[in-house]
C-alpha positions as CSV (number, residue, x, y, z in Angstrom):
1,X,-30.6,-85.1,-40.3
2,X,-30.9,-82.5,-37.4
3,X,-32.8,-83.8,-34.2
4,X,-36.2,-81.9,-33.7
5,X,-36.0,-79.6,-30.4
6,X,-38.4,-80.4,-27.5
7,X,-40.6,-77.1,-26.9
8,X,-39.7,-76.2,-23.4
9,X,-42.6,-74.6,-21.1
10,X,-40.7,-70.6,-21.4
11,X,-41.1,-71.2,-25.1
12,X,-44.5,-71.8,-25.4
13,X,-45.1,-68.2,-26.5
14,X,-43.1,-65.5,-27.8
15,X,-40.7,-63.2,-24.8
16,X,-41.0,-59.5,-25.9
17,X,-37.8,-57.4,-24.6
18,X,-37.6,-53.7,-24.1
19,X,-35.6,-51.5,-26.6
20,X,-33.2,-53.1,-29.2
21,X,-33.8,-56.6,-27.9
22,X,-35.5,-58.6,-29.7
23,X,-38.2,-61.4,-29.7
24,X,-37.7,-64.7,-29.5
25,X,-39.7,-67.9,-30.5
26,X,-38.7,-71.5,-31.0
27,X,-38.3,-73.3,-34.5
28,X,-37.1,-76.8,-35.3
29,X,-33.7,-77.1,-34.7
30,X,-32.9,-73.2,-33.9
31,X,-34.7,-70.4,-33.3
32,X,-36.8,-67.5,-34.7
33,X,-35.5,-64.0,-33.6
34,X,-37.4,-60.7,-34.8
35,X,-35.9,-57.3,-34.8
36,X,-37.9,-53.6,-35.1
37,X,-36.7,-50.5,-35.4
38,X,-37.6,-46.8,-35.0
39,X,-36.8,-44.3,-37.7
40,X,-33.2,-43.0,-37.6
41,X,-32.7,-39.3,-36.2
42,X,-30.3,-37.5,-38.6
43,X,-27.6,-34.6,-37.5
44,X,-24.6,-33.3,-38.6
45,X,-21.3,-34.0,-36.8
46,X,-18.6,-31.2,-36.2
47,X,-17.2,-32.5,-39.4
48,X,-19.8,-32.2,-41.4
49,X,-20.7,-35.7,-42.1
50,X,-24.2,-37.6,-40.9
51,X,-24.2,-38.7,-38.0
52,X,-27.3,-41.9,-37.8
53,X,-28.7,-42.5,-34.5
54,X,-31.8,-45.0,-33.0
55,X,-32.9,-44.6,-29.8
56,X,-32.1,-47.8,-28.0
57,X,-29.2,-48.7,-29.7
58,X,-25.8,-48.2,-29.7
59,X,-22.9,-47.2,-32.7
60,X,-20.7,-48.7,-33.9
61,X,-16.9,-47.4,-33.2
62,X,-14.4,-48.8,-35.2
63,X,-11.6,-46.8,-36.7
64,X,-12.3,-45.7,-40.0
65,X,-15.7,-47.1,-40.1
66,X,-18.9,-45.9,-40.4
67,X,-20.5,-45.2,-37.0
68,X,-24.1,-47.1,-37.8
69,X,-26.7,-48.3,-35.2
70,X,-26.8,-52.1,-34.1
71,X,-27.9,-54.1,-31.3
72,X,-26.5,-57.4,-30.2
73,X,-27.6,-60.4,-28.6
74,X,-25.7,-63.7,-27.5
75,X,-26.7,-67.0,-28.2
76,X,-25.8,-70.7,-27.0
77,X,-24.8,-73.3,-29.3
78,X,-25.4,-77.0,-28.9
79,X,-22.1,-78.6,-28.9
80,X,-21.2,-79.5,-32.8
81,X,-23.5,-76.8,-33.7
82,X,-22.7,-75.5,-37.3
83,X,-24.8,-72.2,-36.8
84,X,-26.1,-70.2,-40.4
85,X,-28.7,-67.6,-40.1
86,X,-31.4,-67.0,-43.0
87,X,-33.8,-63.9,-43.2
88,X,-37.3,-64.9,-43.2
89,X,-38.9,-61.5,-43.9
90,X,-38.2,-57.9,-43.8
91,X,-39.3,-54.1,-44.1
92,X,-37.1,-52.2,-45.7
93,X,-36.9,-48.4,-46.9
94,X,-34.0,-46.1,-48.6
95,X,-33.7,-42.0,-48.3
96,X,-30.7,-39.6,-49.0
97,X,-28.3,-39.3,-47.3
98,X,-26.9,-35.7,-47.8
99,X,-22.9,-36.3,-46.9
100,X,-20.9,-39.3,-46.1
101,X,-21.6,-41.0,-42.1
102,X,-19.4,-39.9,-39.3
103,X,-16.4,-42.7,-39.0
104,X,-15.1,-44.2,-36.4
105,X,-12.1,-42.3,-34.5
106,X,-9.1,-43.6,-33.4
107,X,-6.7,-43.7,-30.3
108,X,-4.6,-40.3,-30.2
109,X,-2.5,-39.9,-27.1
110,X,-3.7,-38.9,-24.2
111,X,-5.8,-35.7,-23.0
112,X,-4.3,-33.0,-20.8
113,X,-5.7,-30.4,-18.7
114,X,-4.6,-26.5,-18.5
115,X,-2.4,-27.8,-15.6
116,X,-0.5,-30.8,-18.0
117,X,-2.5,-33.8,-16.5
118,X,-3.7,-36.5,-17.7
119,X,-7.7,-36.7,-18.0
120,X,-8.1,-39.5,-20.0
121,X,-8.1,-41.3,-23.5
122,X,-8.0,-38.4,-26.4
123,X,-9.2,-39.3,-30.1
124,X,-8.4,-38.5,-33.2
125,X,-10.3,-38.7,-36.9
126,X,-9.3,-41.7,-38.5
127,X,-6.5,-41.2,-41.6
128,X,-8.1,-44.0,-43.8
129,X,-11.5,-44.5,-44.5
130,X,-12.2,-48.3,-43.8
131,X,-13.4,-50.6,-46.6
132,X,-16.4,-51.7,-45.0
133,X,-18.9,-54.3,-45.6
134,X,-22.2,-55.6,-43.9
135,X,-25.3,-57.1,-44.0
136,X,-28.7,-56.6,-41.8
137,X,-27.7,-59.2,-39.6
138,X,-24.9,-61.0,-39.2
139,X,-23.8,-64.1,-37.0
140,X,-20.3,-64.7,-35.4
141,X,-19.2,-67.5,-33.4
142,X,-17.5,-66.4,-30.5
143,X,-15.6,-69.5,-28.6
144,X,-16.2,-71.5,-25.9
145,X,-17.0,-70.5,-22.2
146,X,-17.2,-73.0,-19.7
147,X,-17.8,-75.8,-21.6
148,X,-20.5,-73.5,-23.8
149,X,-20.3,-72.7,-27.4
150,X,-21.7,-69.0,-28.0
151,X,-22.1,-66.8,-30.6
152,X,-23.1,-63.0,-31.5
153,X,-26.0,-62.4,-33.4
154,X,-26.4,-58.8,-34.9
155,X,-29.2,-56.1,-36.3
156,X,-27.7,-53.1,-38.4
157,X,-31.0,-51.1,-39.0
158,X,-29.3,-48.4,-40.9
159,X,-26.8,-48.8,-43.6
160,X,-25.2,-46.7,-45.9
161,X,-25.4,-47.4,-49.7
162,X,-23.6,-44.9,-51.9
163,X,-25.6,-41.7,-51.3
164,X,-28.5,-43.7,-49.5
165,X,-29.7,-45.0,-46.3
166,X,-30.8,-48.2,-46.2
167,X,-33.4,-49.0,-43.5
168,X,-34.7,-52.1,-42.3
169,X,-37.5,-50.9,-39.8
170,X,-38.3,-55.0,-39.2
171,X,-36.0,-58.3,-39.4
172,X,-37.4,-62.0,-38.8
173,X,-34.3,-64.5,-39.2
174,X,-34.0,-67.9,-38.3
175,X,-30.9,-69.4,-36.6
176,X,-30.3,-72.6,-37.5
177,X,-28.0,-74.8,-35.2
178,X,-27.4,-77.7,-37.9
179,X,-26.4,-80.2,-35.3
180,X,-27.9,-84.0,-34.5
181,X,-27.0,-83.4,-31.4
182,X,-30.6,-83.7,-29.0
183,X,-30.1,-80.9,-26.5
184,X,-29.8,-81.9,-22.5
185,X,-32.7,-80.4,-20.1
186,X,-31.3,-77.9,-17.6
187,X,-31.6,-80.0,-14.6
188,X,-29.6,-82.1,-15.8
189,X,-26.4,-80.1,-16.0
190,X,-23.9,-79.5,-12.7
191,X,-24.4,-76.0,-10.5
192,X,-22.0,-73.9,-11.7
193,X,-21.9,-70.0,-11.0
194,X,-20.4,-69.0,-13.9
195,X,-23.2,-71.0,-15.9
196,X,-25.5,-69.4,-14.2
197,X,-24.7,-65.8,-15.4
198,X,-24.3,-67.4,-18.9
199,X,-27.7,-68.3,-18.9
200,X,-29.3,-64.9,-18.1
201,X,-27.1,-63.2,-20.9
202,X,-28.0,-65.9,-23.9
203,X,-31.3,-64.9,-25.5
204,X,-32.0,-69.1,-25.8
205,X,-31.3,-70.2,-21.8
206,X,-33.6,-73.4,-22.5
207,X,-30.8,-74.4,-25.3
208,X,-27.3,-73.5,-23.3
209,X,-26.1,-77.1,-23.2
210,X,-22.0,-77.9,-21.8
211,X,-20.3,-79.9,-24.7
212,X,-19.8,-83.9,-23.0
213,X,-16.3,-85.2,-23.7
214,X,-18.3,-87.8,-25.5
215,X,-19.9,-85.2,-28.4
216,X,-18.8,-84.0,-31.5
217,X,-16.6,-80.8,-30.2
218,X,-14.2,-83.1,-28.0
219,X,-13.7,-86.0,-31.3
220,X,-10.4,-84.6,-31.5
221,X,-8.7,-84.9,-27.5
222,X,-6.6,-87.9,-27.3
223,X,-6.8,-89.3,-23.6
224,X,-4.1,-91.0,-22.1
225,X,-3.9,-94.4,-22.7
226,X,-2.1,-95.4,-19.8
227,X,-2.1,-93.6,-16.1
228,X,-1.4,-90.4,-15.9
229,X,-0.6,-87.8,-13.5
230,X,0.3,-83.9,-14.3
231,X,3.3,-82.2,-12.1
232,X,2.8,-78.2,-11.8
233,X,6.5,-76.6,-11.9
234,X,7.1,-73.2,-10.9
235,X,10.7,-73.3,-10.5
236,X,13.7,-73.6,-12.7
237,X,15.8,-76.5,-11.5
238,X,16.2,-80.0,-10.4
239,X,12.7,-81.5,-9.2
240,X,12.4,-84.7,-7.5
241,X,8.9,-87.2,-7.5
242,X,9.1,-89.8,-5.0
243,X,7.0,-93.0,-5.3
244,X,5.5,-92.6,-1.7
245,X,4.0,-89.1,-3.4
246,X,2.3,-90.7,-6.0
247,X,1.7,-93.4,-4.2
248,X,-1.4,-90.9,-1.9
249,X,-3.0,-90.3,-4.9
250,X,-3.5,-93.8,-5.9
251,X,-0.9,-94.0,-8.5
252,X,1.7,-96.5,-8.5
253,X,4.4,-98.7,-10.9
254,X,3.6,-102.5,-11.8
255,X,5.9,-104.7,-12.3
256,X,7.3,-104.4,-16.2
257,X,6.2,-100.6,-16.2
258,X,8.3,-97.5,-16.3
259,X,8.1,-94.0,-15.4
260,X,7.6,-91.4,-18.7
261,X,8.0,-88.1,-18.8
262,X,6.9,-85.7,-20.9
263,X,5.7,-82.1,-21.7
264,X,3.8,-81.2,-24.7
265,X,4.1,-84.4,-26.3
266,X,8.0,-84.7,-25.9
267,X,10.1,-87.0,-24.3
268,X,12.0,-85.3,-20.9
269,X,14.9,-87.1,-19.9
270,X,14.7,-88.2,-16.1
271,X,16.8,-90.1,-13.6
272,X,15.5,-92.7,-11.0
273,X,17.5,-92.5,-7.6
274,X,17.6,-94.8,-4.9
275,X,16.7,-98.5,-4.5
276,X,18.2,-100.7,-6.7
277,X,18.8,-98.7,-9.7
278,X,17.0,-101.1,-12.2
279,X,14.7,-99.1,-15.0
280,X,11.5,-99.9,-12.5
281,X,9.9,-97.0,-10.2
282,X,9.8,-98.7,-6.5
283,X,9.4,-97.7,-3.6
284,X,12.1,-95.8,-1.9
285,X,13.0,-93.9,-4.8
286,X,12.7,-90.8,-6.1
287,X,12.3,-89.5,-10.1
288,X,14.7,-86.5,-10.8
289,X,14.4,-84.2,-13.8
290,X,15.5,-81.2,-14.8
291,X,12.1,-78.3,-15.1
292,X,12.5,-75.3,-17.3
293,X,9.0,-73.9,-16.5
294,X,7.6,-71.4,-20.0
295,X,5.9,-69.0,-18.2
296,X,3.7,-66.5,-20.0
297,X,1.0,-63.9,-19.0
298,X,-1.4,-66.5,-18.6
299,X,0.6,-68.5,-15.9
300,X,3.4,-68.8,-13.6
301,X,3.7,-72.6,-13.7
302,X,4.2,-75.5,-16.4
303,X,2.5,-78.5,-16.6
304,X,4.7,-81.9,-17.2
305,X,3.0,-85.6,-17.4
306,X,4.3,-88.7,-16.1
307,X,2.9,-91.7,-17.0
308,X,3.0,-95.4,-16.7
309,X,4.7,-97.0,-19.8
310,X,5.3,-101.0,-21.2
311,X,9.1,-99.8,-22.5
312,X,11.5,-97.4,-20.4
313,X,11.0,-93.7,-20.8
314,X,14.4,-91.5,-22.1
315,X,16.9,-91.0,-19.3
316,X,20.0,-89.0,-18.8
317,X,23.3,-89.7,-20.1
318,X,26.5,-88.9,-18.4
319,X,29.9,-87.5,-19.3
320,X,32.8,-86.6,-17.0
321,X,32.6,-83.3,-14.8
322,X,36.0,-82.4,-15.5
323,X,38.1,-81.8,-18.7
324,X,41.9,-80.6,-19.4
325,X,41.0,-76.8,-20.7
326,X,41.8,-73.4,-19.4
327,X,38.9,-72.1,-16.0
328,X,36.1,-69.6,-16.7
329,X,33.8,-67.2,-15.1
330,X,30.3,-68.5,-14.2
331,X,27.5,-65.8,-14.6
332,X,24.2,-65.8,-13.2
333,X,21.5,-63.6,-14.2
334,X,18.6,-62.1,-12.1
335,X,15.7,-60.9,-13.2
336,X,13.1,-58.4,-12.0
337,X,9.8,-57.9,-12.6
338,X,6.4,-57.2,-11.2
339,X,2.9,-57.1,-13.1
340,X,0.9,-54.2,-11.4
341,X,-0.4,-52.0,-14.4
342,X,-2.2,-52.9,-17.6
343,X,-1.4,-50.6,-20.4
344,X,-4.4,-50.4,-22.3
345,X,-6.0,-48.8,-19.4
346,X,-4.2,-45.9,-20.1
347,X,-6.7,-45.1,-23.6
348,X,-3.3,-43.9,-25.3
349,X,-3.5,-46.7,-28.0
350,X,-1.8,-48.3,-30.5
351,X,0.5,-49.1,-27.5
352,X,3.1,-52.3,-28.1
353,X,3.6,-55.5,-25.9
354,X,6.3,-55.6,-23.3
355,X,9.2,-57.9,-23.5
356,X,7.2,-61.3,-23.0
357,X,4.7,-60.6,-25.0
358,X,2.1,-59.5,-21.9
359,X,0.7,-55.9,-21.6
360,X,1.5,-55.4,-17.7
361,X,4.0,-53.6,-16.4
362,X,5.9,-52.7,-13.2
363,X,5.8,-49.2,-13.1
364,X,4.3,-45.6,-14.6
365,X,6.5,-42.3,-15.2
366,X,4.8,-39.2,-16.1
367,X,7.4,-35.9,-16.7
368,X,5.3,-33.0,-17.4
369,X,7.1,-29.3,-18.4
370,X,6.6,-26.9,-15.8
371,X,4.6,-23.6,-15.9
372,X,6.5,-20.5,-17.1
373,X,8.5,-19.2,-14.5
374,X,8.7,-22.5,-12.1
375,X,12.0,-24.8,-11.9
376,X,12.1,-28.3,-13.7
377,X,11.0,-31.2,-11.3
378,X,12.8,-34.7,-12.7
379,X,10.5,-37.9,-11.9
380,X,12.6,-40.3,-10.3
381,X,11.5,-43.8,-8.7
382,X,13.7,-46.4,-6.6
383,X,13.5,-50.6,-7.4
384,X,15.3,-52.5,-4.7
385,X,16.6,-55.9,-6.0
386,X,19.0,-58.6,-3.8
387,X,21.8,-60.2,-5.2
388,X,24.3,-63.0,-4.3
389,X,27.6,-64.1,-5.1
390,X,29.0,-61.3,-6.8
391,X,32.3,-61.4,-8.2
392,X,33.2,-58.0,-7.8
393,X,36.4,-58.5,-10.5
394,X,34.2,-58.4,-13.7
395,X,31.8,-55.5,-14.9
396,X,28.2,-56.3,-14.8
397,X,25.7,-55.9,-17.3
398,X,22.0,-54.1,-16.5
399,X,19.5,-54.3,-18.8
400,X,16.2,-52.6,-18.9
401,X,13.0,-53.1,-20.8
402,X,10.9,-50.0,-21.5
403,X,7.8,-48.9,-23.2
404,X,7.2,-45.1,-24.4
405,X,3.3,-44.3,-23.6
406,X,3.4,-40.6,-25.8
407,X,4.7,-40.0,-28.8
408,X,5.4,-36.0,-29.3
409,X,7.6,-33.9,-32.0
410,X,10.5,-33.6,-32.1
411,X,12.2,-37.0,-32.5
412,X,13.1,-38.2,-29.4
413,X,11.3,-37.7,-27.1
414,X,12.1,-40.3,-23.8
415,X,15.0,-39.4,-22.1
416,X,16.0,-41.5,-18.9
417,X,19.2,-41.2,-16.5
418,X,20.3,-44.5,-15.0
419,X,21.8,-44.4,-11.2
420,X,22.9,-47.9,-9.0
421,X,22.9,-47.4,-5.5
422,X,22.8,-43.6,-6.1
423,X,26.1,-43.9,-8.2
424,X,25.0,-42.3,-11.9
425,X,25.8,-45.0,-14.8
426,X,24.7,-43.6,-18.1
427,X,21.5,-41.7,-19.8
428,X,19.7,-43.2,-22.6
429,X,17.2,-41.4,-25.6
430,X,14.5,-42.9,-27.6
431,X,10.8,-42.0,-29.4
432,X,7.8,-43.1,-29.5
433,X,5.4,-45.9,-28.5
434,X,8.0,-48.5,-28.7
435,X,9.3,-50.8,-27.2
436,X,13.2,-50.2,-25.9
437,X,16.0,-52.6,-24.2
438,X,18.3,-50.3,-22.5
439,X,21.7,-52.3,-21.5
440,X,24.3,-50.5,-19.4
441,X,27.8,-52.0,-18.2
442,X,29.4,-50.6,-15.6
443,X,31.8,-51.3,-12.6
444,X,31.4,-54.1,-10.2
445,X,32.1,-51.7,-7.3
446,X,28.5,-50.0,-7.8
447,X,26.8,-53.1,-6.4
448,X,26.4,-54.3,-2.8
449,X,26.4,-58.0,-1.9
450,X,22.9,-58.1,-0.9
451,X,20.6,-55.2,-1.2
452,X,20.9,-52.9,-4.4
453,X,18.9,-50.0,-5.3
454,X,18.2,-49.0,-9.3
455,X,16.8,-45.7,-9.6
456,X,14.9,-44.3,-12.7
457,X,14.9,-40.5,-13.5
458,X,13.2,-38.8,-16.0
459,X,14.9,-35.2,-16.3
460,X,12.6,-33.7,-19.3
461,X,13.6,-32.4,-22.2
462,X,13.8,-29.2,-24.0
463,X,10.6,-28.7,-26.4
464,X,9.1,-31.8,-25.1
465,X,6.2,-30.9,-22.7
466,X,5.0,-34.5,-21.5
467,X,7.3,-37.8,-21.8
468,X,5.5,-40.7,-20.1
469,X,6.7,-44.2,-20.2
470,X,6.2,-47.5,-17.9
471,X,9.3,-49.6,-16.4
472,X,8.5,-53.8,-17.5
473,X,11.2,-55.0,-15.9
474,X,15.1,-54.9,-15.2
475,X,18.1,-58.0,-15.0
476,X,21.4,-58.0,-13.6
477,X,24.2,-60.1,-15.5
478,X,26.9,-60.5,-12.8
479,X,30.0,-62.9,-11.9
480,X,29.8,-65.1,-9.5
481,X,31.8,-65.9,-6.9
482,X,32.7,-69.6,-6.8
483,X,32.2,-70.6,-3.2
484,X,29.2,-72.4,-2.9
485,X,27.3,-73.8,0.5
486,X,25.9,-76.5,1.7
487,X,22.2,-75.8,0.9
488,X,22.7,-73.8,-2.4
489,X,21.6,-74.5,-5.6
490,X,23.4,-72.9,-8.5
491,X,22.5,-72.2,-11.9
492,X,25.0,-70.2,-14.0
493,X,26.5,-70.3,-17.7
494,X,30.1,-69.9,-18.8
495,X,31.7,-67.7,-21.9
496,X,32.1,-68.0,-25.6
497,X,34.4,-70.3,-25.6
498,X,35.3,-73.7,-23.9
499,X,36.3,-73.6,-20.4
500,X,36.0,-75.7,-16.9
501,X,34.8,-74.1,-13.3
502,X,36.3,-74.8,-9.9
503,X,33.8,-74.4,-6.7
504,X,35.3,-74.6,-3.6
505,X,32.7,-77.0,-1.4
506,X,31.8,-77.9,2.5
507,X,34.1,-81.6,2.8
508,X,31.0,-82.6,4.7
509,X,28.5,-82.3,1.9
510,X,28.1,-84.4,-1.6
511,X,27.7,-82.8,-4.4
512,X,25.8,-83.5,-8.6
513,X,25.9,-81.7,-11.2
514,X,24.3,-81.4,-14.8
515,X,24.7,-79.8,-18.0
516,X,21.7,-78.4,-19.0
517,X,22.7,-76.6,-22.3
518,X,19.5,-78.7,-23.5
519,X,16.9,-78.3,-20.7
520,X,14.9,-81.2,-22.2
521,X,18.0,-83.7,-22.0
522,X,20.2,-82.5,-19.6
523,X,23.7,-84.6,-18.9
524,X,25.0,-86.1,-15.6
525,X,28.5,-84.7,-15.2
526,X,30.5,-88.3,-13.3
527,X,33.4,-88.4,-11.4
528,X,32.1,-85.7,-8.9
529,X,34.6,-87.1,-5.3
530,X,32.3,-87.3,-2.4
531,X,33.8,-85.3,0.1
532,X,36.4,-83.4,-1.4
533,X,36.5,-79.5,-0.9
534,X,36.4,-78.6,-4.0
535,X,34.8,-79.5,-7.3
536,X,35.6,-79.0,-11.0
537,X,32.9,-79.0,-13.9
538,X,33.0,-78.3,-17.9
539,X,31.9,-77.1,-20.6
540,X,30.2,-80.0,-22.9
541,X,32.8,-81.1,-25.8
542,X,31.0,-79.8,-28.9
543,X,30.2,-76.0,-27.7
544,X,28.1,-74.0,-29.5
């Protein structure tokens, strides 16, 4: 049975709000919001459809849908909140409506001046009229902000039925929050900023209540059972956790307890190292694992957990470094990238993710065909890059990730001409808003141990009068060299086939190594000589 709401002192009496907003009054367990509207003004659009419009409120502009009025308000959920909305009374009317409403356009390019610039976003009429659907008020649940559940409550005054307009110059609904849940006062909740703002955008401020770890909306979290602490990566490779770290923020090993490592619920093999190599974290040692950071366009780190467990957590295995079969060619592989342009800004929709799924890229090119009687001018950009190590024997591989922005007739219409360190590789075609991959080998002797420079040219085309397209990002396959130094860590994968790697060492340095073919579990490769000046590694026995 739902809890009775507490009348709060800015409740007392109905709040009347300018325009489209309505007015709002309390009711057990929700909350009584009332809508009016002023008759409709009727005109025909270019088309010759109807175009509806009430003062006050704004259209609605989805592709292939009707453009009617509506207003919108936001609301705040108690936590648990199962929200439904009933209509308590209305006035409602009908009258023709002489042709079909104006739809909603959609995305068409982009908009040019007399001079071939870019103005803005341009718009199209929609090919297919949307089936469409809706009620006089309807109520969405939105998600969770800061701990709030909201949700969208909306008045469509004006619908089309057939060849009528349905009008609904007054709405009274209640919204019902269906929750036992009593609500918490305002004081009682921490300062927060954000909140703040929250609270003068809900139409119900007296009901915006953050959801407790203790109520309904959190039954599902599973807390840790044992102490926990969470490791931000941001680097591929080995990472080490001493116990003194762990030790300043109050977290230590009893006696009988092991270390346990893992990352979205799954085991990561670890390592202890130091002390006295029993299965028990001590001091003196340190905790070694292998992190493969996923990185995505939310974040730039991972997040592994390490807890304190009754029975040992997975460690590595071990196999020997070095095996009786023919020497490869380590390759490493750089990539690119920088984030410094979002692509919807450029109101040239439907416009395709990059390569990892984000919608920022590094870089915009813009060819446009010059006036009659004026010489071609190719857009070219330079993206310096540094590389290492390069084995200058083997052909590299470069490969490119694009994104067409227009989409013009004929087919293609991208064109691009690929140069490294001002030496011309190769030129590559495609069309549309899509997505490419460009991959170009070429000779070793183009690239300069240390600083490199790609370039980017966009030539033009004949019969294509604007090619725009963004640069995501660029990687650089190459050999490496297999001298490695004292204080370098080295990441690098083999061939197709079975093979062992020699690296010639400093005498004065020890050396590890790992197989990390599975990042999760990776392998301690034994029988690594201390000392020696030079070290031999392979490929696991079962290759894949």
């Amino acid at each position: 049975m739902a809890s009775m709401i507490g009348p709060q002192a800015s409740l007392a009496s109905p709040r009347e709000l300018p325009d489209s907003n309505p007015r709002v009054s309390p009711a057990p367990g929700g909350l009584i919001v009332e809508w009016s509207a002023p008759p409709p003004k009727i005109s025909e659009g270019p088309d010759g459809r109807s175009m509806v419009d009430i003062p006050g409120f704004s259209n609605l502009n989805q592709p292939g849908a009707p453009r009617v009025p509506f207003a919108s308000v936001l609301v705040a959920l108690p936590p648990g909140a199962n929200p439904t909305v009933e209509i308590m009374a209305s006035s409602e009317t009908t009258q023709p409506l002489k042709t079909p409403m104006v739809l909603g356009e959609q995305p068409g390019g982009v908009q040019l001046d007399s001079q071939g610039q870019v103005l803005g976003g341009a718009f199209i009429p929609a090919i297919q009229e949307k089936v469409w659907t809706l009620k006089p008020v309807v109520l969405e649940r939105l998600g969770i902000m800061r701990g709030v559940h909201l949700a969208r409550l909306s008045f469509y005054p004006a619908l089309p039925e057939g060849g009528t307009l349905r009008l609904t110059s007054y709405l009274k609904v209640q919204v019902s929050y269906n929750t036992p849940l009593q609500l918490t006062l305002p004081a009682t909740r921490s300062a927060d900023p954000l909140l703040d703002i929250l609270e003068s955008a809900v139409i119900n401020p007296e009901h915006l209540q953050v959801a407790s770890p203790d109520s309904s909306a959190y039954s599902d979290l599973q807390l840790a059972k044992t102490p926990t602490v969470a490791i931000e990566v941001s680097e591929t490779g080995l990472t080490s956790i001493t116990y003194e770290q762990l030790e300043v923020f109050g977290f230590n090993f009893s006696s009988g307890s092991y270390p346990t490592l893992t990352r979205d619920g799954k085991t990561i093999a670890s390592i202890l190292h130091g002390g006295n190599q029993d299965a028990v974290f001590e001091p003196g040692e340190e905790l070694l694992f292998f992190a493969d950071p996923r990185f995505s366009r939310w974040t730039s780190s991972d997040i592994y957990l390490l807890s304190n467990e009754d029975t040992d957590g997975r460690r590595m295995e071990s196999r020997p470094a070095d095996a009786g079969i023919s020497a490869g060619i380590p390759w490493v592989e750089s990539l690119f990238e920088e984030n410094k342009i979002y692509t919807p800004e450029c109101y040239c929709a439907p416009i395709p993710p990059g390569r990892d799924g984000d919608r920022w890229v590094w870089e915009n090119f813009l060819y446009t065909e010059p006036l009659p009687g004026e010489d071609p001018i190719p857009i070219s950009k330079d993206f310096s890059f540094h590389l290492t190590g390069i084995d200058f024997s083997q052909d590299p591989t470069l490969t490119i990730w694009l994104i067409g922005q227009t989409d013009l007739y004929p087919s293609p219409d991208h064109k691009i001409d690929i140069a490294v360190n001002g030496q011309y590789i190769e030129s590559r075609k495609w069309d549309g808003k899509k997505t490419y991959q460009a991959e170009f080998t070429f000779s070793a002797s183009k690239l300069n141990e240390g600083v490199n420079t790609l370039t980017i040219t966009l030539p033009g085309m004949d019969g294509i009068p604007l090619d725009g397209i963004w640069l995501d990002a660029f990687s650089v396959r190459h050999a490496r060299t297999t001298s490695i130094t004292a204080d370098e860590s080295l990441l690098f994968s083999g061939g197709n086939s079975r093979k062992k790697y020699t690296f010639s060492v400093p005498s004065d340095t020890s050396f590890s190594a790992y197989d990390v073919t599975n990042p999760d579990q990776p392998v301690i490769l034994t029988g690594i000589p201390a000392g020696a000046t030079s070290i031999t590694i392979s490929d696991p026995l079962k290759f894949n």
